[in-house]
py3Dmol code that shows the C-alpha trace and the ligand (Angstrom):
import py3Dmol

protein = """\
ATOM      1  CA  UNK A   1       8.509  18.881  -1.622  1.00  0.00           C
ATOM      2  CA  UNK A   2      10.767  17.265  -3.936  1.00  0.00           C
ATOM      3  CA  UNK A   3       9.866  14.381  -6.333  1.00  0.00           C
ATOM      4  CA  UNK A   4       7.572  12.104  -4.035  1.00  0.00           C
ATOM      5  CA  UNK A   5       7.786   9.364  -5.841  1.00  0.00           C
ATOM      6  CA  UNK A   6      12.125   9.424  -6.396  1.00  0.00           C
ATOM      7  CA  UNK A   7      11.947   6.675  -4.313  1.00  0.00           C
ATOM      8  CA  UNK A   8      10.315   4.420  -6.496  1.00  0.00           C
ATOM      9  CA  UNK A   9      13.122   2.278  -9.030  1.00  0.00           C
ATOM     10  CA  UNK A  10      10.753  -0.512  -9.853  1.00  0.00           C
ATOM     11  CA  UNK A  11      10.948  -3.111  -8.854  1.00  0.00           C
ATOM     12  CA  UNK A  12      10.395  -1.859  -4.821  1.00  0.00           C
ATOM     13  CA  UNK A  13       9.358  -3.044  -1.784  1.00  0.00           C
ATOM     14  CA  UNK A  14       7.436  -0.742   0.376  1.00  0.00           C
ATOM     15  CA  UNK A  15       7.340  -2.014   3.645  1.00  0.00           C
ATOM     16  CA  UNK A  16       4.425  -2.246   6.056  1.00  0.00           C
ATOM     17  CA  UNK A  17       4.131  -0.707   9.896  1.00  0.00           C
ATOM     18  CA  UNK A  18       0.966  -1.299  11.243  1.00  0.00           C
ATOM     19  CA  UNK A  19       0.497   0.631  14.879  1.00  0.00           C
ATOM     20  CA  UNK A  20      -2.713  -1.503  15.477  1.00  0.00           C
ATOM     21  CA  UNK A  21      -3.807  -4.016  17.780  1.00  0.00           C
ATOM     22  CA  UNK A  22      -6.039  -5.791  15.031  1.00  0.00           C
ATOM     23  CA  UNK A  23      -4.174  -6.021  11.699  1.00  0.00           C
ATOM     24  CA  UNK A  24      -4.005  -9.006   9.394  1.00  0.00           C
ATOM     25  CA  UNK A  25      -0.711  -9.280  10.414  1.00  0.00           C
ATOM     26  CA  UNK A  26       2.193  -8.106  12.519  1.00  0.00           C
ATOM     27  CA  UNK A  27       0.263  -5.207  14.392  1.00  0.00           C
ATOM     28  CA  UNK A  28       3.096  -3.265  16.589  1.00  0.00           C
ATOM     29  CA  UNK A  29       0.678  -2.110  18.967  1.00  0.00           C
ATOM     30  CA  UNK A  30       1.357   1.623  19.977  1.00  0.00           C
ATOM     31  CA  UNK A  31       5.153   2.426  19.642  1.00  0.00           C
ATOM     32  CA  UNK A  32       7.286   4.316  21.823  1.00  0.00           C
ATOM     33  CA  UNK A  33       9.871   7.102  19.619  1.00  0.00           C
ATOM     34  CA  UNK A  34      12.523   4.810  20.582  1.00  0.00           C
ATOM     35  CA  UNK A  35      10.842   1.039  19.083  1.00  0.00           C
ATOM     36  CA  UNK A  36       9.168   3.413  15.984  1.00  0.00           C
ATOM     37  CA  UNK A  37      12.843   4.671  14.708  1.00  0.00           C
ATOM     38  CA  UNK A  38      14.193   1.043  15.507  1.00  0.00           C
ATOM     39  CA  UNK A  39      11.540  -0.340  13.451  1.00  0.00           C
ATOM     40  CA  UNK A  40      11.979   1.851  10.646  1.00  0.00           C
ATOM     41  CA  UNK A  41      16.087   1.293  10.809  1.00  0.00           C
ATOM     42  CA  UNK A  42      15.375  -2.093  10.499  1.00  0.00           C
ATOM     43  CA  UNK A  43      13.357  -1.871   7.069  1.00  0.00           C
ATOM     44  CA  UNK A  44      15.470   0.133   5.532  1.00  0.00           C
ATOM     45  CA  UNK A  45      18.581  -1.994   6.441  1.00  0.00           C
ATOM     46  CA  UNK A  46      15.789  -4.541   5.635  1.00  0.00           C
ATOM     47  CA  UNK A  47      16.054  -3.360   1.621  1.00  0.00           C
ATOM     48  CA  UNK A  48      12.387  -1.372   1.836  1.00  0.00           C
ATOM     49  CA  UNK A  49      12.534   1.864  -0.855  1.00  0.00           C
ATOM     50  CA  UNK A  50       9.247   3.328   1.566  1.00  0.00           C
ATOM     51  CA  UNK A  51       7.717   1.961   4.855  1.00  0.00           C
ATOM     52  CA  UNK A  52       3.799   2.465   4.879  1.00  0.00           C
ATOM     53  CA  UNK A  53       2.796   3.427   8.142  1.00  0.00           C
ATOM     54  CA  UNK A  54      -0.645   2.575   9.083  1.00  0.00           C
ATOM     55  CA  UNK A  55      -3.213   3.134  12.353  1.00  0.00           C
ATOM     56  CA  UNK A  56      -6.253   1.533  11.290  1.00  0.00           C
ATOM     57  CA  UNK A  57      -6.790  -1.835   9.932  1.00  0.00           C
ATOM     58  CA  UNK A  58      -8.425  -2.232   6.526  1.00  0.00           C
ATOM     59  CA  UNK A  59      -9.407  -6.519   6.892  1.00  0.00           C
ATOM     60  CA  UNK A  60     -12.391  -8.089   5.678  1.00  0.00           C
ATOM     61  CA  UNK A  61     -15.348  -6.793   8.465  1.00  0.00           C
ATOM     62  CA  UNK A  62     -12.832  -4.160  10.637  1.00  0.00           C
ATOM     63  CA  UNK A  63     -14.490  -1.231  11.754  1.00  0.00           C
ATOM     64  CA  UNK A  64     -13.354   2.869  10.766  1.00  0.00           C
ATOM     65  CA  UNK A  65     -11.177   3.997  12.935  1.00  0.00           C
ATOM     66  CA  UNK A  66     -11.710   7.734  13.903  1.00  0.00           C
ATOM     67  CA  UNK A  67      -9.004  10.169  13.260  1.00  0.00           C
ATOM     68  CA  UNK A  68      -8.491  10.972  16.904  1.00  0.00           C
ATOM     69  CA  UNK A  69      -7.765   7.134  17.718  1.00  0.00           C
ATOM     70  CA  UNK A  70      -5.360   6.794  14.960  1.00  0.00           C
ATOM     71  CA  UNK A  71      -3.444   9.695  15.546  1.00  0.00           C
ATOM     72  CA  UNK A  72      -2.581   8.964  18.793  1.00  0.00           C
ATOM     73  CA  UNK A  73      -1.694   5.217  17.912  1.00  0.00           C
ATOM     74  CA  UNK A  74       0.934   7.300  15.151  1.00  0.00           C
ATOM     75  CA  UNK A  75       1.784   9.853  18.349  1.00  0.00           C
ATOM     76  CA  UNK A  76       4.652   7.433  19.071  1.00  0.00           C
ATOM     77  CA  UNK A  77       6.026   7.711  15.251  1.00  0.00           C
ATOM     78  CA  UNK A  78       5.623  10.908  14.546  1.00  0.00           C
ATOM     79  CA  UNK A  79       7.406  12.097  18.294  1.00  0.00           C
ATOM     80  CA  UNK A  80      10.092  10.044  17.039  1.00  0.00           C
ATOM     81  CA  UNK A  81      10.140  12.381  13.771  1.00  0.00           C
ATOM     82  CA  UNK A  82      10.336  15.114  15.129  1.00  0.00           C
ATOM     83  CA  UNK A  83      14.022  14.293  16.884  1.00  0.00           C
ATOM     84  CA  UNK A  84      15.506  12.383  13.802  1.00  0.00           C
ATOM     85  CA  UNK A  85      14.867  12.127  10.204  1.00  0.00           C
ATOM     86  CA  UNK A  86      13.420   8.714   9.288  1.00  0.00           C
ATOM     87  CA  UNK A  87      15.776   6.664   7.734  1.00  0.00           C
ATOM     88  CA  UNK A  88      14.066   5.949   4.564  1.00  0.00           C
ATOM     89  CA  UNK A  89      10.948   7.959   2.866  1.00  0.00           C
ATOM     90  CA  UNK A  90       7.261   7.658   4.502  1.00  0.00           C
ATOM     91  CA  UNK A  91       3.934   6.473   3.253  1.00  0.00           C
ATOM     92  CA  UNK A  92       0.820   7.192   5.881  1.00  0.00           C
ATOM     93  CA  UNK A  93      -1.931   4.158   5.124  1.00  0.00           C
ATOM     94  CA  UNK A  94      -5.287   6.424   5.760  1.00  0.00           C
ATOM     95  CA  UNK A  95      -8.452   7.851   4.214  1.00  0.00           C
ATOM     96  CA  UNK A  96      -9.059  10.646   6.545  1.00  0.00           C
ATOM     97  CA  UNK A  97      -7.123  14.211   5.713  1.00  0.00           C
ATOM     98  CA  UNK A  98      -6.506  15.313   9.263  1.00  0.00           C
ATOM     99  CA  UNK A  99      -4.372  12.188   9.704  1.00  0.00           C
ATOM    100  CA  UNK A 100      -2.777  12.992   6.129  1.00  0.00           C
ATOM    101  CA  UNK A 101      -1.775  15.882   7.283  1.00  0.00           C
ATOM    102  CA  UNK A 102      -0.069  15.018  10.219  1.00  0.00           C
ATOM    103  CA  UNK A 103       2.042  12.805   8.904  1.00  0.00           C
ATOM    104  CA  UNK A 104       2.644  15.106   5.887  1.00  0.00           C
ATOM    105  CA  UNK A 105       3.576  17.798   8.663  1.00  0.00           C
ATOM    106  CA  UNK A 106       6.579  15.269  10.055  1.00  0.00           C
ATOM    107  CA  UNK A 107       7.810  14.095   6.234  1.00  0.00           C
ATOM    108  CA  UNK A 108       5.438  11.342   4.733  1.00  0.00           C
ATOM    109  CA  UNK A 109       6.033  12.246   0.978  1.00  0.00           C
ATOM    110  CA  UNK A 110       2.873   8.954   0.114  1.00  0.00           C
ATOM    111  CA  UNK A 111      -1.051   9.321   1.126  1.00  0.00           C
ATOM    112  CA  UNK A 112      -1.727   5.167   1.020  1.00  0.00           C
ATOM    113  CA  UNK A 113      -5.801   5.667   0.503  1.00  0.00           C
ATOM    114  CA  UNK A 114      -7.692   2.717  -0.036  1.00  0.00           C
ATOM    115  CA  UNK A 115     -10.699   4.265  -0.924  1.00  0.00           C
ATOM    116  CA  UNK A 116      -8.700   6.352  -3.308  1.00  0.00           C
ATOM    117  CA  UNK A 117     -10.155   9.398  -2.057  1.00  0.00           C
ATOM    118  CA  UNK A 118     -13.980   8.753  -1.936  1.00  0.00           C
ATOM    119  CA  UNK A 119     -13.676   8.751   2.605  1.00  0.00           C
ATOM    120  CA  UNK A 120     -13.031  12.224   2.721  1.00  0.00           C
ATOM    121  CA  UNK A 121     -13.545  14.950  -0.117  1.00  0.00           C
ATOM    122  CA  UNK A 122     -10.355  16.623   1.408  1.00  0.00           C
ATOM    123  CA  UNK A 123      -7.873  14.194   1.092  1.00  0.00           C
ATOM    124  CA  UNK A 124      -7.153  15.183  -2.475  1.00  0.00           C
ATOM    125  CA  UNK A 125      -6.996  18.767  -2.445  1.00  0.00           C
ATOM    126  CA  UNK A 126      -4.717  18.362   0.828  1.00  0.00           C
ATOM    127  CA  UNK A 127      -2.010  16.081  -1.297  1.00  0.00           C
ATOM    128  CA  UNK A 128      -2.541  18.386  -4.315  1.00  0.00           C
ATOM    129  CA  UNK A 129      -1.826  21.959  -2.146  1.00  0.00           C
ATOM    130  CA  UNK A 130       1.325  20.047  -0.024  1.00  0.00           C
ATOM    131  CA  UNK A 131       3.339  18.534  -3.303  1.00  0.00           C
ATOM    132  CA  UNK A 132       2.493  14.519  -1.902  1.00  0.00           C
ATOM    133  CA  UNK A 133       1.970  11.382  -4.023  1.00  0.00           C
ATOM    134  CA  UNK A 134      -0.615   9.489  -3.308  1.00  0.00           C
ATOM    135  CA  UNK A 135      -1.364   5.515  -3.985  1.00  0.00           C
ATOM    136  CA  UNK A 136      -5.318   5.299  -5.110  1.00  0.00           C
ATOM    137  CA  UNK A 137      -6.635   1.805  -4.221  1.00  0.00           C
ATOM    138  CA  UNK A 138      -9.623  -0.261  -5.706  1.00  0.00           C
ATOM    139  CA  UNK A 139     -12.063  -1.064  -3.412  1.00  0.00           C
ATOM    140  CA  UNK A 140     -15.698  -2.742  -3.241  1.00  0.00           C
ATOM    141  CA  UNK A 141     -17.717  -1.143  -0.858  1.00  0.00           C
ATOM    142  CA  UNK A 142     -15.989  -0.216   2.689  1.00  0.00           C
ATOM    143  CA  UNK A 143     -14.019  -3.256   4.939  1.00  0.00           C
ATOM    144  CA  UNK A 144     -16.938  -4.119   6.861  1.00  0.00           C
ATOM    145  CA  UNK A 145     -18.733  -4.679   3.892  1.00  0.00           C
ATOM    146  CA  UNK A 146     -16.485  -5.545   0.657  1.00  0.00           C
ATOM    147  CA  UNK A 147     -16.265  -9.119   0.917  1.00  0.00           C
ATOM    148  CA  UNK A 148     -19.950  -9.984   0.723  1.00  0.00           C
ATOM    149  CA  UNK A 149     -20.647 -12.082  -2.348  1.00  0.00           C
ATOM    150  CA  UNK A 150     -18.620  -9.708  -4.888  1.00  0.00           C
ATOM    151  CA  UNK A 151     -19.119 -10.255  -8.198  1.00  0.00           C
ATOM    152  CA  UNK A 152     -17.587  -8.796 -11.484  1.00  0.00           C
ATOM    153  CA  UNK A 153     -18.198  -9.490 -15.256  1.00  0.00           C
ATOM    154  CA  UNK A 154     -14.524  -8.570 -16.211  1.00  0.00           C
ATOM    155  CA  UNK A 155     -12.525  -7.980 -13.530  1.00  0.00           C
ATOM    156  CA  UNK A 156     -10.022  -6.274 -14.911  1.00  0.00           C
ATOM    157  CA  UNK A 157     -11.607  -4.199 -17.232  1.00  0.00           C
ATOM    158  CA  UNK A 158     -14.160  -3.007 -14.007  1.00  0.00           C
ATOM    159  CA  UNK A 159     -11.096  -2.182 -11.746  1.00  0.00           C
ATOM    160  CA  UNK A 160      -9.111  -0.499 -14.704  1.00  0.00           C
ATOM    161  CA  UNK A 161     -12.057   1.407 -15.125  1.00  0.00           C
ATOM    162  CA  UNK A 162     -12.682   2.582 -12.122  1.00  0.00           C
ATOM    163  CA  UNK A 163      -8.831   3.233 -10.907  1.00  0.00           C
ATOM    164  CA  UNK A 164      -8.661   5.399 -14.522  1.00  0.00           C
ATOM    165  CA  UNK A 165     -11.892   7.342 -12.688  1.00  0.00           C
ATOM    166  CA  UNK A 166     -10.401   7.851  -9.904  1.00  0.00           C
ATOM    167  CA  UNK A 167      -6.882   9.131 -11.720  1.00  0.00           C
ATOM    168  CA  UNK A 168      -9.149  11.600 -12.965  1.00  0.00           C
ATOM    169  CA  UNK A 169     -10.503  12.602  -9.750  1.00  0.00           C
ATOM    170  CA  UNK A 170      -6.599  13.350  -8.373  1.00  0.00           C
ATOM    171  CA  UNK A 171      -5.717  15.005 -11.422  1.00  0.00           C
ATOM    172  CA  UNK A 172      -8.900  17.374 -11.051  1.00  0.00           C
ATOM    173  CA  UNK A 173      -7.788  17.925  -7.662  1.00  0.00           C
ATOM    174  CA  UNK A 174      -4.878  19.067  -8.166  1.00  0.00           C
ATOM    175  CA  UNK A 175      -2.379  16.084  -8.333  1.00  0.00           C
ATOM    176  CA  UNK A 176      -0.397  15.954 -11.217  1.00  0.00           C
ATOM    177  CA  UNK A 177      -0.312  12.304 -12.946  1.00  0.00           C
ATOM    178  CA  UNK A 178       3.000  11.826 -12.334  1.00  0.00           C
ATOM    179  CA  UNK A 179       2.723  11.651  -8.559  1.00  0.00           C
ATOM    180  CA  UNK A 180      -0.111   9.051  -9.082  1.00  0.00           C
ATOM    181  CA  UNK A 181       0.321   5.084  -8.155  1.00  0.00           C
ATOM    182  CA  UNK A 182      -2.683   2.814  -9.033  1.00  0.00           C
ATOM    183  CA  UNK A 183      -3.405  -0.583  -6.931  1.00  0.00           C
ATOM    184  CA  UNK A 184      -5.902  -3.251  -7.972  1.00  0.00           C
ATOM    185  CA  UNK A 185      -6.835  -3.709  -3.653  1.00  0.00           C
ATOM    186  CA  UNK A 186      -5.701  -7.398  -3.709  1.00  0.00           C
ATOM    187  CA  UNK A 187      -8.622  -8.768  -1.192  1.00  0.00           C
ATOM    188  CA  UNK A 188     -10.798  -5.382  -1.350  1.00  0.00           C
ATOM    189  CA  UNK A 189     -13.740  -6.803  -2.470  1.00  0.00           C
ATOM    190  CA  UNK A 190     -12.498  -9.723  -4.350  1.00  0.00           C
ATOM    191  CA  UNK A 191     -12.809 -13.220  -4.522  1.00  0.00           C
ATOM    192  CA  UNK A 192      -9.552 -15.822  -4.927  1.00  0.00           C
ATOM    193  CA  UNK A 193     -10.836 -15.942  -8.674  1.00  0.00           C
ATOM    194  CA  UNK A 194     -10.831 -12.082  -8.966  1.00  0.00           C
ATOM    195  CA  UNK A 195      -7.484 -11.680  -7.496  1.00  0.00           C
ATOM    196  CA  UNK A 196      -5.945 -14.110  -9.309  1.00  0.00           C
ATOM    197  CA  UNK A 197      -7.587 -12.707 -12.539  1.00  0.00           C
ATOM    198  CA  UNK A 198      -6.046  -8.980 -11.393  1.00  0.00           C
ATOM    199  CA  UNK A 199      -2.169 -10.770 -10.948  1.00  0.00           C
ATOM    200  CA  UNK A 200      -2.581 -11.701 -14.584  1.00  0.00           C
ATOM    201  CA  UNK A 201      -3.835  -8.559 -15.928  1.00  0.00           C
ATOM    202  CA  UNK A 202      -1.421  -6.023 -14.441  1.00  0.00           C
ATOM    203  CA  UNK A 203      -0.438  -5.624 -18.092  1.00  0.00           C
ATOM    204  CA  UNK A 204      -3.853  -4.458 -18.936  1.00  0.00           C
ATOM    205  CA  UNK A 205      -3.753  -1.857 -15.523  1.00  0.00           C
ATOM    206  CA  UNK A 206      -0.234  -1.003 -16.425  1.00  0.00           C
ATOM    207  CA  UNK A 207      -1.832   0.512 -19.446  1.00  0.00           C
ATOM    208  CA  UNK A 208      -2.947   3.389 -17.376  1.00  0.00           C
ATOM    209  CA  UNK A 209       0.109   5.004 -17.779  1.00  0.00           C
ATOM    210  CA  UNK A 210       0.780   4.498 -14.066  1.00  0.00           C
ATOM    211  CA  UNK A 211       3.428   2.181 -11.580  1.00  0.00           C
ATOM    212  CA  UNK A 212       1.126  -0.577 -10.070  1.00  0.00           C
ATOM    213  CA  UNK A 213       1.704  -1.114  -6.614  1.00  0.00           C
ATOM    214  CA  UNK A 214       0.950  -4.549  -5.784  1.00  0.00           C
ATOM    215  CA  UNK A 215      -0.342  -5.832  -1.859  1.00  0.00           C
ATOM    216  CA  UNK A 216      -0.607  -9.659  -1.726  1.00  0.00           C
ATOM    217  CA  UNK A 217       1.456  -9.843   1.490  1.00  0.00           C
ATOM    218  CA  UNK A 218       0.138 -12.693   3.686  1.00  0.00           C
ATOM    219  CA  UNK A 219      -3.508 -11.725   2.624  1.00  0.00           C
ATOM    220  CA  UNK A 220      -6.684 -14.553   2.858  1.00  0.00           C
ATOM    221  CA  UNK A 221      -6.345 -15.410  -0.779  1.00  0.00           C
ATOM    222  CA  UNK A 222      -3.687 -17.922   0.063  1.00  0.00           C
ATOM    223  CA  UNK A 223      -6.096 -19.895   2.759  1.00  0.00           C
ATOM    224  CA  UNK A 224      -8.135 -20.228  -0.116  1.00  0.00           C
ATOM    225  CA  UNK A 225      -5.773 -21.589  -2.774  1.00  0.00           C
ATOM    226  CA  UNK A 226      -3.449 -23.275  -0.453  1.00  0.00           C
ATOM    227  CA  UNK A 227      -4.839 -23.805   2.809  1.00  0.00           C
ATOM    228  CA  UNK A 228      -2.481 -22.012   4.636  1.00  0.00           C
ATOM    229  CA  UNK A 229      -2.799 -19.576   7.830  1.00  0.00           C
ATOM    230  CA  UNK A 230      -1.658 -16.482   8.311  1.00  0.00           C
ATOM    231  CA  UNK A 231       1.605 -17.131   9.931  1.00  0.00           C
ATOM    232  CA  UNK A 232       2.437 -19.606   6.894  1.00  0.00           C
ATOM    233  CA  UNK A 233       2.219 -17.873   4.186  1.00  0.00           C
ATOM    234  CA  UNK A 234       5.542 -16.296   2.980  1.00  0.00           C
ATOM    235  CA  UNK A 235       6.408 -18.094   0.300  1.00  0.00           C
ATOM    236  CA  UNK A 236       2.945 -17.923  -1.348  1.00  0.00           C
ATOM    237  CA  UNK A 237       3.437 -14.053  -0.822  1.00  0.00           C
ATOM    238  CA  UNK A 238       6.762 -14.102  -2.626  1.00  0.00           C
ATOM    239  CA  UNK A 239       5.624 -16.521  -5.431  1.00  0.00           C
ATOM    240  CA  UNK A 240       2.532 -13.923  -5.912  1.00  0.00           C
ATOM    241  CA  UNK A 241       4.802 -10.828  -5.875  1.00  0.00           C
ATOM    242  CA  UNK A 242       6.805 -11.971  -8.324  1.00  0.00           C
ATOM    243  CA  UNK A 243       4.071 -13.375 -10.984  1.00  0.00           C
ATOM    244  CA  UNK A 244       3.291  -9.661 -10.461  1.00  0.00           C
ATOM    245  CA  UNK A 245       6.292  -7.965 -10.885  1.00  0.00           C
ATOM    246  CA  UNK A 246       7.111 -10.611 -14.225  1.00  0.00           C
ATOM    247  CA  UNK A 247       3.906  -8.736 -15.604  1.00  0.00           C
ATOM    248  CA  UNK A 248       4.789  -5.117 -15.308  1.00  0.00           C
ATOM    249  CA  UNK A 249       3.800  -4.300 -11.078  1.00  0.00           C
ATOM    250  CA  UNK A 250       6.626  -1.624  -9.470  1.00  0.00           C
ATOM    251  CA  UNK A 251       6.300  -2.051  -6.016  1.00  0.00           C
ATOM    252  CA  UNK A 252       5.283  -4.660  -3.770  1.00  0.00           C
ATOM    253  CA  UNK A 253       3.567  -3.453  -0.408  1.00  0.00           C
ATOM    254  CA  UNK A 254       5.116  -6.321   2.251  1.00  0.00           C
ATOM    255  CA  UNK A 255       5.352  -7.461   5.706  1.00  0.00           C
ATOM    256  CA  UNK A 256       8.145  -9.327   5.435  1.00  0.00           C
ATOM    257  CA  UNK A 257      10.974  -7.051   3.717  1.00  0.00           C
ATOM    258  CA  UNK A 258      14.220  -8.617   3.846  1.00  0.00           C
ATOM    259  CA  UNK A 259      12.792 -12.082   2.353  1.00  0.00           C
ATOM    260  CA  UNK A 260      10.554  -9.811  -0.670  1.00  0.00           C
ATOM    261  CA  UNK A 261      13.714  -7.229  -1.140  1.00  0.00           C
ATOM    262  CA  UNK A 262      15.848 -10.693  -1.741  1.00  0.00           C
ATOM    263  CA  UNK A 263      13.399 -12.539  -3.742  1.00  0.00           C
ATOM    264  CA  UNK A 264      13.122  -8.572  -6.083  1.00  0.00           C
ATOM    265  CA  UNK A 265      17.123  -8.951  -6.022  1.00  0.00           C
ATOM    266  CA  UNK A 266      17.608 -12.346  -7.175  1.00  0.00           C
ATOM    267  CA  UNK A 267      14.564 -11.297 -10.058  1.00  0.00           C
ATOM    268  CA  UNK A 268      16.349  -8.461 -11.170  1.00  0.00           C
ATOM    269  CA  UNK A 269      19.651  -9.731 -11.143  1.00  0.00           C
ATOM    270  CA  UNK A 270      18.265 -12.479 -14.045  1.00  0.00           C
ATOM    271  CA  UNK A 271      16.651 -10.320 -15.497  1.00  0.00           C
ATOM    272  CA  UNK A 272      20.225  -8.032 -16.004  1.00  0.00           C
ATOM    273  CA  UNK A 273      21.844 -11.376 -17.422  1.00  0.00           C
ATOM    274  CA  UNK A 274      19.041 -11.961 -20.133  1.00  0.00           C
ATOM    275  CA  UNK A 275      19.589  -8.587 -21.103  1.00  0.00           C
TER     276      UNK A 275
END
"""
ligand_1 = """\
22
HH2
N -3.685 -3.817 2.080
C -3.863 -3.569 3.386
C -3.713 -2.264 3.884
N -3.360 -1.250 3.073
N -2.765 -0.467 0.935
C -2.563 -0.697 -0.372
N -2.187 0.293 -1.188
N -2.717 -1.952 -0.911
C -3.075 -3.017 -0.149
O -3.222 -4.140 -0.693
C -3.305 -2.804 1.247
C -3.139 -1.490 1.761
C -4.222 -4.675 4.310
O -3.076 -5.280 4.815
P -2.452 -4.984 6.255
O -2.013 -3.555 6.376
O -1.424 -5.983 6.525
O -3.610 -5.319 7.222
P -4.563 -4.404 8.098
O -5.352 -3.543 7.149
O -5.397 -5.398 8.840
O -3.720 -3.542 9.011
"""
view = py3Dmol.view(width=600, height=400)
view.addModel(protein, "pdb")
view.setStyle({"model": 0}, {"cartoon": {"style": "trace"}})
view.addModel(ligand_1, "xyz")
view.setStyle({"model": 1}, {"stick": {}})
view.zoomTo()
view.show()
């Protein structure tokens, strides 16, 4: 495969497509060919650089979902592959390699693991031997479990240490550093205190040598510092996304991709006049 990653011009939006009935937010359901390649025309008129397809919901307490069950919730995506080329690059959201590999096989260039390869020992080697990137998340404990009572000394430092563990992992795999993004796991295992500590020291994960991919979109955080549900909380989303992009993040994962591609536009374009 060519360079998995030529997609990413920091800063990006990579846009999410959940094919779930139970995500945090905007779960398509099962999608027929014809509503998957409509969705994905629509993020990449939308401004997305990737869309992130995912089959199993990673929220606070949401059970594994077997690899059987989320490849047939992707059948309808990756049908719709097979006709036409998707109109902007891939990302598959999963831990499990057999549903790597399917997507892989139709032209996802991005393994999304958010348990950075500690699911499923084959994950690695499988987006070492086929050329992928892949996106290694932090993560405390698994989703049913993560949010109970964690607790860090130094954040940052913890999470920097453990993503440069897992960087190591990858590259003893097989995948070269260069095809590597790191992600803190906004809400993995975090408290409102952690993640806000985490937005303010992307500098320090930065460090690693690696683009940080950022995913604040809509998450609980915002209940917590502003009282605001689900279905309310764009703005906070955007104001988050951009503290992190200020300090050094290259791509923000987001539901809502016209309104983050405009808020990265208007960023960038001041940033081009300071400079
Ligand atoms: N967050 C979610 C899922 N996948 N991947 C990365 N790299 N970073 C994230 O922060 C991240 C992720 C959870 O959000 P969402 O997909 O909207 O919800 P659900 O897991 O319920 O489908």
């Amino acid at each position: 495969m060519d360079d998995p990653l030529a997609w990413l011009r920091p800063p990006c939006v990579m846009g999410v497509l959940n094919v779930t009935p139970d995500s945090l937010w905007g779960g398509a359901g099962v999608l027929d060919p014809e509503d998957a390649l409509a969705r994905l025309d629509r993020m990449a008129e939308d401004g997305a650089a990737i869309c992130d397809v995912g089959a199993e919901s990673t929220r606070p307490g949401a059970e594994p979902v077997p690899a059987g069950v989320q490849l047939e919730r992707l059948s309808g995506v990756l049908r719709a592959l097979r006709v036409a080329p998707a109109p902007l690059p891939l990302s598959i959201d999963t831990s499990l390699a057999a549903v790597a590999e399917a997507a892989l096989d139709a032209g996802a260039v991005l393994v999304n693991d958010v348990t950075a390869g500690r699911a499923d020992p084959r994950l690695l080697p499988l987006v070492a031997e086929r050329g992928a990137a892949v996106c290694l998340v932090h993560m405390r404990g698994d989703p049913r479990t993560m949010q109970r009572d964690p607790r860090y000394a130094d954040v940052v430092a913890e999470v920097r240490d453990h993503l440069a563990g897992r960087l190591e992992a990858a590259v003893g795999a097989g995948v070269p550093e260069e095809r590597v993004v790191l992600d803190p796991g906004f809400g993995f295992g975090k408290r409102l205190e952690h993640n806000l500590a985490l937005l303010a020291g992307i500098p320090r994960l930065a460090e690693l040598g690696r683009p940080v991919l950022v995913g604040v979109s809509r998450k609980s955080m915002f209940r917590l510092l502003l009282g605001r549900e689900v279905e309310d909380r764009v703005p906070a989303s955007l104001a988050a996304g951009l503290a992190a992009v200020a300090r050094g993040a290259a791509v923000l994962r987001a539901h809502d991709v016209r309104e983050t591609a405009d808020a990265l536009r208007v960023w960038a374009a001041v940033e081009a006049a300071a400079t």
